[in-house]
C-alpha positions in Angstrom: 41.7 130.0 -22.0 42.1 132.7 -20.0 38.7 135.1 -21.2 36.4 134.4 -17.9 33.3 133.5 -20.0 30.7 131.3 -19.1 29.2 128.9 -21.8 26.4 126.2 -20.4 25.2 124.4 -23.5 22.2 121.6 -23.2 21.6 119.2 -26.2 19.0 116.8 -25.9 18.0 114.4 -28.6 15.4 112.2 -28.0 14.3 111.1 -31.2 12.1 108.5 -32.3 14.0 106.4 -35.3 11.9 104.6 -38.4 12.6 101.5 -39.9 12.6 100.9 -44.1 10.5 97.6 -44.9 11.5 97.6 -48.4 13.0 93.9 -49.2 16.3 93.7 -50.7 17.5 97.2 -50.8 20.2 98.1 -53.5 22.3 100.0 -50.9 23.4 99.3 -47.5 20.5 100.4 -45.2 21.2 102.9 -42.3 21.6 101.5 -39.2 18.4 101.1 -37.1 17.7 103.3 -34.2 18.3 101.4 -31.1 15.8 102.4 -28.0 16.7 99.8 -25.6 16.6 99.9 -21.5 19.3 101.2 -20.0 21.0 98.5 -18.9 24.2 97.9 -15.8 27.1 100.5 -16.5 25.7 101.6 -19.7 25.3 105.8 -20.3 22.3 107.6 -21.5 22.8 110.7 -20.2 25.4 112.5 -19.5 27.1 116.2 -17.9 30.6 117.0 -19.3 32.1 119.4 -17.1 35.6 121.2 -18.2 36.6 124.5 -20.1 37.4 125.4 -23.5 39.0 121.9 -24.8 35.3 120.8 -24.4 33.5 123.7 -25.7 35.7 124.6 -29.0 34.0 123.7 -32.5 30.5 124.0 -31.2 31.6 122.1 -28.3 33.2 118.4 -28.3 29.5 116.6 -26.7 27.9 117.5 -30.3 29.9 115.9 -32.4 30.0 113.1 -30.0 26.2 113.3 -30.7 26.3 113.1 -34.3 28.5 110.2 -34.3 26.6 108.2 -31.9 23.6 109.4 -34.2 25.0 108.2 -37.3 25.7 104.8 -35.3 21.7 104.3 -35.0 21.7 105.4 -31.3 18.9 106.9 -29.7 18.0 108.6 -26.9 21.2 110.2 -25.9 21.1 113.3 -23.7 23.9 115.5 -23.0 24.8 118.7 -21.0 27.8 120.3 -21.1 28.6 122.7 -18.6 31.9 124.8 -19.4 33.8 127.8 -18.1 36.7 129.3 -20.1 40.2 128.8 -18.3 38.7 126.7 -15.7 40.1 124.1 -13.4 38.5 121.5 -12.1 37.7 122.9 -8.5 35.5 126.0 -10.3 32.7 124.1 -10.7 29.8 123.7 -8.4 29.1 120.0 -9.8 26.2 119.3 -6.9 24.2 122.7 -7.9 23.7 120.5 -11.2 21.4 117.9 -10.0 18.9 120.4 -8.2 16.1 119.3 -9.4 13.9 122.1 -11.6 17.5 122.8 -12.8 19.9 121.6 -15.1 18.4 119.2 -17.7 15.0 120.2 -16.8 13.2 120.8 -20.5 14.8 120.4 -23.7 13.8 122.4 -27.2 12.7 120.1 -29.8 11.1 120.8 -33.0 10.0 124.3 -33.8 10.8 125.9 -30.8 8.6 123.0 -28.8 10.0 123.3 -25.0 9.7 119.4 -23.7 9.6 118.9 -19.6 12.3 116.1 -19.6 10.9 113.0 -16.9 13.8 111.1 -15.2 15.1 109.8 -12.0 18.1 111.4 -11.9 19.7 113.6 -14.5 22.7 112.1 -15.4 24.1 108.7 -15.7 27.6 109.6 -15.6 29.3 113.1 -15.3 33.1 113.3 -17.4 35.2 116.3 -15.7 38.4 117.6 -16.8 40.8 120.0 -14.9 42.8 122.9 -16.5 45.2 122.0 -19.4 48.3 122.2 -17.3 46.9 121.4 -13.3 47.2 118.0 -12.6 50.8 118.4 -13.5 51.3 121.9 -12.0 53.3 122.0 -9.0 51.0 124.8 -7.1 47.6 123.1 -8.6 48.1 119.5 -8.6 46.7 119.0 -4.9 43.7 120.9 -6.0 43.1 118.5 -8.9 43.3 115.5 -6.6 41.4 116.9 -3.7 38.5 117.9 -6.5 38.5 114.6 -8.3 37.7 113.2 -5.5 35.3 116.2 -3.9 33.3 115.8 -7.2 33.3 112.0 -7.5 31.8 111.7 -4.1 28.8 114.0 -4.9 28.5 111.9 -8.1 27.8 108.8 -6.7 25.5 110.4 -4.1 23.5 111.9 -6.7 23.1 108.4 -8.6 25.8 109.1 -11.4 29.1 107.6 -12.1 32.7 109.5 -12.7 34.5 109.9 -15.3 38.2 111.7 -16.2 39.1 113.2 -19.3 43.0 112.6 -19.8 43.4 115.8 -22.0 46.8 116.2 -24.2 50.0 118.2 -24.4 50.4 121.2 -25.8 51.7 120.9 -29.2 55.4 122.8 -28.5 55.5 120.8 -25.1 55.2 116.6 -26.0 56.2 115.8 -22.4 53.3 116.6 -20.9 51.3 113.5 -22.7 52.9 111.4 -20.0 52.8 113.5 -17.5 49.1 114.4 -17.6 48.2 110.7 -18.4 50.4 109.5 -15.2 48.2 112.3 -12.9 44.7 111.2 -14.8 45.1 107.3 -14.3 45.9 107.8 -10.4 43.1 110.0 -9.8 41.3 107.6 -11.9 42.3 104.5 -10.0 41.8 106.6 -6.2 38.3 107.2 -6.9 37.0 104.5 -9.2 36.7 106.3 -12.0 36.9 106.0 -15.6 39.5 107.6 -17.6 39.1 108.9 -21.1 42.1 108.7 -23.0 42.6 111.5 -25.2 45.7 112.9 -25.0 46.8 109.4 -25.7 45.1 109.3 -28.4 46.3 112.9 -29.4 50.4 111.7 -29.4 49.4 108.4 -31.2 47.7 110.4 -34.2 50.6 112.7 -34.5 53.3 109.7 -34.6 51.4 108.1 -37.0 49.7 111.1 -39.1 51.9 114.1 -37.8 50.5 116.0 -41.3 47.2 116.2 -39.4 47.0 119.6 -37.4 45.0 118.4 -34.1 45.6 122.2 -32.6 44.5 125.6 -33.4 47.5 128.7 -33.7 48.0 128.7 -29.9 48.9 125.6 -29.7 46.8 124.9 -26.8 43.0 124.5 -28.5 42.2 121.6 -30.5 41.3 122.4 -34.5 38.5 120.7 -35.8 40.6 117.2 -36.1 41.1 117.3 -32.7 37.6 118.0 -31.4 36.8 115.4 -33.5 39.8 113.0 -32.0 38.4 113.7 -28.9 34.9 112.9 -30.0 35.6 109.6 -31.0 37.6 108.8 -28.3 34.7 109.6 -25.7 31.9 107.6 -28.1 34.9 104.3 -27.7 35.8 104.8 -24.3 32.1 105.8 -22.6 30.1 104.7 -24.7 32.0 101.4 -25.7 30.9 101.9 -29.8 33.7 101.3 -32.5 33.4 104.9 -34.3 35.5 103.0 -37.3 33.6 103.7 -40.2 31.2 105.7 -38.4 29.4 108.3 -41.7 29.5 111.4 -39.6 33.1 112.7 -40.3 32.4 116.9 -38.8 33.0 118.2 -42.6 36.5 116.6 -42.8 38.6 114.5 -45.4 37.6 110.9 -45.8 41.1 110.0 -45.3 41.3 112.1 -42.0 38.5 111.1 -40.1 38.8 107.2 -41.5 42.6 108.2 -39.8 41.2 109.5 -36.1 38.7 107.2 -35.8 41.2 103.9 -36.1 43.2 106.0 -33.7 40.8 106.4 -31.6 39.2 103.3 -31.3 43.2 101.7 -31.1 43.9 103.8 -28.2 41.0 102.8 -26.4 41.3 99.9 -26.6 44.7 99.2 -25.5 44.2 102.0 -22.9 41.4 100.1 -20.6 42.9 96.6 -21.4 46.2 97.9 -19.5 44.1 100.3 -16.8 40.5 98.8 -16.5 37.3 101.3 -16.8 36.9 102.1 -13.3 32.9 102.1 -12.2 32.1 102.3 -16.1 
């Protein structure tokens, strides 16, 4: 994390999904695509602002795509908005809801540009700081003063906040705690929701610690973990059970039927004890 790249990505999928009316069909049919009004709290759109964690293995918002996909969702758009090594007080979040700017036109199709029409860009915005500065003793007032900094210019652009809690670093365990003690205070300050990943990440490890969730630096997630952290975003923001969700990112059956229970466990348990903030 420590290249100074930049690396903006925009997905947009806006669909249009087609019922079977065969009767009877031999096989379970797919699940229907569901374009409904946004309703109260609920997240259509969405900017995910962080570093590398997010934008490893073609970046953590497209697999968090797929599965929501696969789950007959519809409609879904999300930016992701990443800069390698980052902290949380790098980013410019206002300068995202210019509008004519972010979000503006989407590529569908064969190279189709589409002028996106909405209100406001984003529903909700999930930020993360550096791997190591909420708990850093030179850094951690920066991560506090910018959770809140960004929060406030969230709300006044018509969006909601939201954390993501991201995990230890595989030689240091400690730090689970640590970070998730720093991310559900800033969550609680500003109203926010917290995503609980590096929850998630410890509880797949004491339960399947054969499952690699890191890459050689022991930092980066592998593809398990990207995919941990997928699922843990589609339960914790998007409040959908990815438990036997089809899209499984290429891995084992066993595998992702493992990090989704873990996932959806975590959550679950994790906003029962801390509450969902504004979300």
């Amino acid at each position: 994390m420590n290249i100074k790249h930049l690396f903006l990505g925009l997905a947009a999928a806006l669909i249009a999904g087609c019922a079977s009316t065969a009767p009877q069909p031999t096989a379970p049919a797919a699940p229907a695509a569901q374009i409904v009004p946004k309703t109260p709290g609920e997240v259509r759109a969405m900017l995910w602002v962080g570093n590398s964690f997010f934008y490893y293995n073609n970046s953590m918002h497209g697999h968090v795509g797929q599965m929501m996909s696969a789950a007959g969702v519809r409609g879904l758009r999300s930016v992701s908005a990443t800069i390698s090594g980052s902290g949380i007080n790098w980013h410019d979040v206002a300068a995202h809801f210019k509008p004519g700017g972010v979000a503006s036109y989407s590529f569908v199709g064969d190279n189709e540009v589409r002028f996106n029409q909405f209100d406001k860009p984003f529903d909700a915005v999930l930020m993360m700081d550096c791997s190591q500065c909420p708990v850093h003793p030179q850094l951690q007032s920066v991560f506090y003063e910018f959770a809140k900094k960004h929060s406030d210019t969230v709300r006044k652009n018509g969006a909601e906040p939201a954390l993501f809690m991201s995990w230890a670093y595989s030689d240091k365990p400690e730090m689970t705690q640590q970070l998730a003690n720093e991310y559900i205070k800033a969550g609680k300050q500003n109203n926010a929701l917290v995503v609980p990943a590096g929850l998630a990440f410890a509880n797949s490890i004491a339960k399947r610690p054969d499952i690699n969730l890191y890459v050689a630096d022991k930092r980066h997630p592998s593809l398990a973990g990207t995919y941990l952290g997928a699922a843990v975003v589609m339960a914790s923001v998007y409040k959908r059970n990815p438990v036997g969700n089809s899209y499984t990112a290429g891995l084992p059956a066993d595998v992702a039927t493992h990090l989704q229970n873990v996932a959806w466990e975590t959550v679950q348990t994790f906003h029962a004890k801390e509450g969902r903030g504004s979300l």
